[in-house]
Steps between C-alpha positions, in 0.01 A plus 500: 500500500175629538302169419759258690277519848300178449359365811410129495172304542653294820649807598151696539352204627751456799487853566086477538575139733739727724342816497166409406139591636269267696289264220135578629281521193333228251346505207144639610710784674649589218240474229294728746801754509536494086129590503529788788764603298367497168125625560520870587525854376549331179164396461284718755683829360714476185156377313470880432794544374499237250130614391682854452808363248313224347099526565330171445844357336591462846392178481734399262755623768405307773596235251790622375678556835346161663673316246848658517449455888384110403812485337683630797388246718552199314890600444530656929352144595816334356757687630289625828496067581873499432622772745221514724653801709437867558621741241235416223633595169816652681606209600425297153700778326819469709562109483423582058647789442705636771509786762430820288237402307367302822521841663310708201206226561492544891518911435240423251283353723475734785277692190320183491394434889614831677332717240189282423436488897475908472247447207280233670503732810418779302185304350375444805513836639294574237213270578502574866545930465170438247361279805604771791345773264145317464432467881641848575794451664743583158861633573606843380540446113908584551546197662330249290760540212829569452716813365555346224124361387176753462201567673171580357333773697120529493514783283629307220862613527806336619789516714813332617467278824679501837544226668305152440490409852292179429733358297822546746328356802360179324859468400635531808220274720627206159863523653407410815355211457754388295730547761313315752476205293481303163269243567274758710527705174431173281132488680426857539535507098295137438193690697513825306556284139167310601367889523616587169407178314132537651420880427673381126232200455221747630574730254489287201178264548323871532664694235489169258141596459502832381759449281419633145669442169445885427793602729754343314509710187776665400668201643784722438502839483887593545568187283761277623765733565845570438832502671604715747140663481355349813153483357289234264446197604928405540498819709234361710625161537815638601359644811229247567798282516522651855200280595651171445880574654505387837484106401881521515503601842413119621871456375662729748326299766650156335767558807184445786340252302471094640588293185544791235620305199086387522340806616646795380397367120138453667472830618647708218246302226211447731485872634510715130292217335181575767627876450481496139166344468356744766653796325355380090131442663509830699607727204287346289214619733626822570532588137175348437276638743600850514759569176852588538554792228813691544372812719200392637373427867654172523810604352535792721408351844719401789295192601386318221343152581277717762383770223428236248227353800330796509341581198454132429221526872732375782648847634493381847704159398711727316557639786596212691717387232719851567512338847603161397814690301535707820554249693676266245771709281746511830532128431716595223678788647604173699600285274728793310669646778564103562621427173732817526674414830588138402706657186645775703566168782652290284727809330623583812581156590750525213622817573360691258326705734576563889530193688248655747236450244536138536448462908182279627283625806620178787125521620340518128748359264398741263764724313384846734736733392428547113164389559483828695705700246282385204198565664590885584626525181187389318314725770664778344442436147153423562462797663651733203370327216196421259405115425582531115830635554582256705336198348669535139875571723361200658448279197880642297693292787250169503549486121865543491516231782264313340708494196831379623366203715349380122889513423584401784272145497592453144890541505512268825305202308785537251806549721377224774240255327562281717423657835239385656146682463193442731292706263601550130323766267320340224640581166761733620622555148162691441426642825803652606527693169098604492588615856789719428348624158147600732712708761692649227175622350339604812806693581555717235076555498490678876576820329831677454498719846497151672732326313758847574422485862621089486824612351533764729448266789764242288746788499501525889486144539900450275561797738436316844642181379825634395519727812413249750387206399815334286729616754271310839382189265585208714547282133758757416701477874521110430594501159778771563598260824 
């Protein structure tokens, strides 16, 4: 039977008490790693993007995608306080569903963290090539982009990139300090978040000002956009929604947390509700001060929060706010190549995956082995790739995951209402169903070339599982026992 592999909520609990990692981290830690997380290339880069599908209709997808993410929250709270182990919405899916669609959600999410953590580090080779390149000391165009993304030469022509060195070494300096320590990572990414929220708040009291009601019409020039398209204002939203994932990666740390069933809930709701009010306020500014039609400047540059400064008469602050993203984004290479390694931890705990991908550093107690798989791997991809390839991958698997931990929340309160729930969504019977029907519609709206490249990934995924997986699962060995 395919569906018969069901592993139990005391089961996964005993397995995290026996095999578990050290509880180190409250509910300050935590809301500080949502908002590393969360606050990135989403909002320092992707701006552009969303200017090019949607123009100033962007702003209706900011709100679009905060609300499905709102959604989200409210419905990983509840089951994140129940099973307050690693795995995030790998783990949820196994004690619902079973082990093959438990499996599809953990493959699914290595689009979510591994891929998003090429993205971010993409971003912020961006803002620091543009930095290198203003005080003379630029790198040879070849490596400050990959084969696959374009260059454009000074002549006004393009060509393929090399190698985007940047990107791989950020990447790479990330792993270690994950290896050398959660808590040490926990601090590290509470300093840079202060960075982020600081450069954010500078930005809007001085682009407030200037903003003028002029710049908002067309609100929408590509209209609101159809499925499979990729552009409008649903195309938009569905890659904006790369700004706000990241929240769920407090729930993969639910396994390091003191007294989870409190704080997990605290940091998943606290750290995309300061997000999301950040994120409104600053693209309202943006679009305000400088415009945001599909094709022009804004739309076309690689650091937007710093071009929208200059025109507005702060070109030297919007030159420090390139810094503050500088030295900021990493914080969220962090938190993804974190969130990535406690679903690849936990997978290998049940034998999904190699056993070695489960072993803890003695000095450390960190899981060292995938955390240093992950992080070459996402080296690699950042190295290869552009950021909007790899954001709207990104987004196919956070939505799909997204979607069956809404199932997942609502088919428990029906099977087991009477298990007991530290934190229970309000009004399930609406939210769970708003939440599935947003991901659906975000889903289908990243465009048709990303939606293929998700089944493709899918495809590989039923292959692995059936060729290595099903046959190591350590819920299969005790049930045929």
């Amino acid at each position: 039977m395919l569906f018969d592999r069901v592993k139990s909520l005391d089961h996964i609990l005993e397995s995290a008490r026996t095999q578990g990692l050290k509880r180190q981290l409250g509910a300050f830690d935590l809301t500080m790693l949502g908002i590393g997380a969360i606050i990135g290339t989403g909002i320092f880069v992707l701006t552009s993007v969303a200017a090019e599908k949607a123009g100033p209709g962007m702003m209706y997808s900011f709100v679009i995608a905060g609300f499905v993410c709102a959604l989200a929250a409210l419905v990983y709270s509840e089951i994140a306080a129940i099973v307050p182990v690693a795995g995030s919405a790998y783990t949820y899916s196994y004690a619902v569903f079973g082990e093959l669609i438990a499996w599809m959600v953990g493959w699914a999410l290595i689009l979510e963290y591994a891929v998003a953590a090429a993205a971010v580090a993409v971003g912020w080779s961006g803002y620091i090539n543009g930095f290198l390149h203003e005080i003379g000391y630029g790198l040879p165009l070849a490596l400050t982009a990959g084969p696959r993304d374009t260059i454009v030469l000074a002549n006004g022509t393009t060509s393929a990139g090399g190698f985007n060195l940047l990107a791989f070494l950020i990447s790479r300096f990330v792993t270690f300090l994950l290896i050398i320590g959660t808590t040490k990572s926990a601090r590290f990414t509470a300093i840079l978040v202060i960075v982020k929220i600081v450069a954010l708040s500078v930005f809007i009291v001085l682009v407030l000002p200037a903003v003028n009601a002029t710049n908002f019409e067309p609100m929408l020039p590509k209209g609101w956009g159809t499925p499979a398209s990729g552009v409008g204002v649903l195309g938009a939203a569905a890659s904006i929604f790369f700004a706000y994932i990241g929240f769920d990666a407090v729930s993969t740390a639910a396994e390091e947390t003191r007294n989870p069933n409190r704080n997990v809930p605290i940091g998943l709701i606290g750290s995309l509700g300061i997000c999301t009010i950040f994120y409104l306020i600053v693209a309202y500014a943006a679009v305000g001060a400088v415009g945001a039609q599909p094709g022009g400047e804004l739309s076309q540059s690689k650091e937007p929060q710093a071009f929208v400064l200059r025109p507005v008469g702060y070109p030297p602050i919007g030159n420090w706010v390139a810094s503050a993203a500088i030295i900021a984004l990493p914080s969220v290479v962090l938190m993804m190549i974190y969130g990535q390694t406690r679903v690849l931890f936990t997978m290998s705990r049940d034998g999904l995956i190699p056993r070695s991908f489960s072993h803890i550093h003695v000095r450390f107690h960190t899981p060292y082995f995938v955390t240093l798989v992950t992080g070459i791997a996402v080296a690699l991809f950042a190295a290869m790739f552009p950021v909007v390839m790899l954001a709207d991958v990104s987004n196919s698997g956070t939505l799909f995951a997204f979607f069956m931990v809404a199932m997942s929340v609502m088919i428990l309160r029906r099977r087991e209402p009477n298990l007991h729930r530290p934190f229970r969504t309000p009004a399930l019977w609406a939210v769970g169903p708003l939440a599935m029907a947003g991901c659906a519609l975000l889903f289908i709206s990243l465009g048709w070339g990303t939606i293929r490249l998700f089944l493709y990934w899918a495809a590989v995924g039923l292959v692995v599982y059936f060729g290595y997986a099903r046959r190591h699962s350590i819920v299969g060995k005790e049930q045929a026992g």
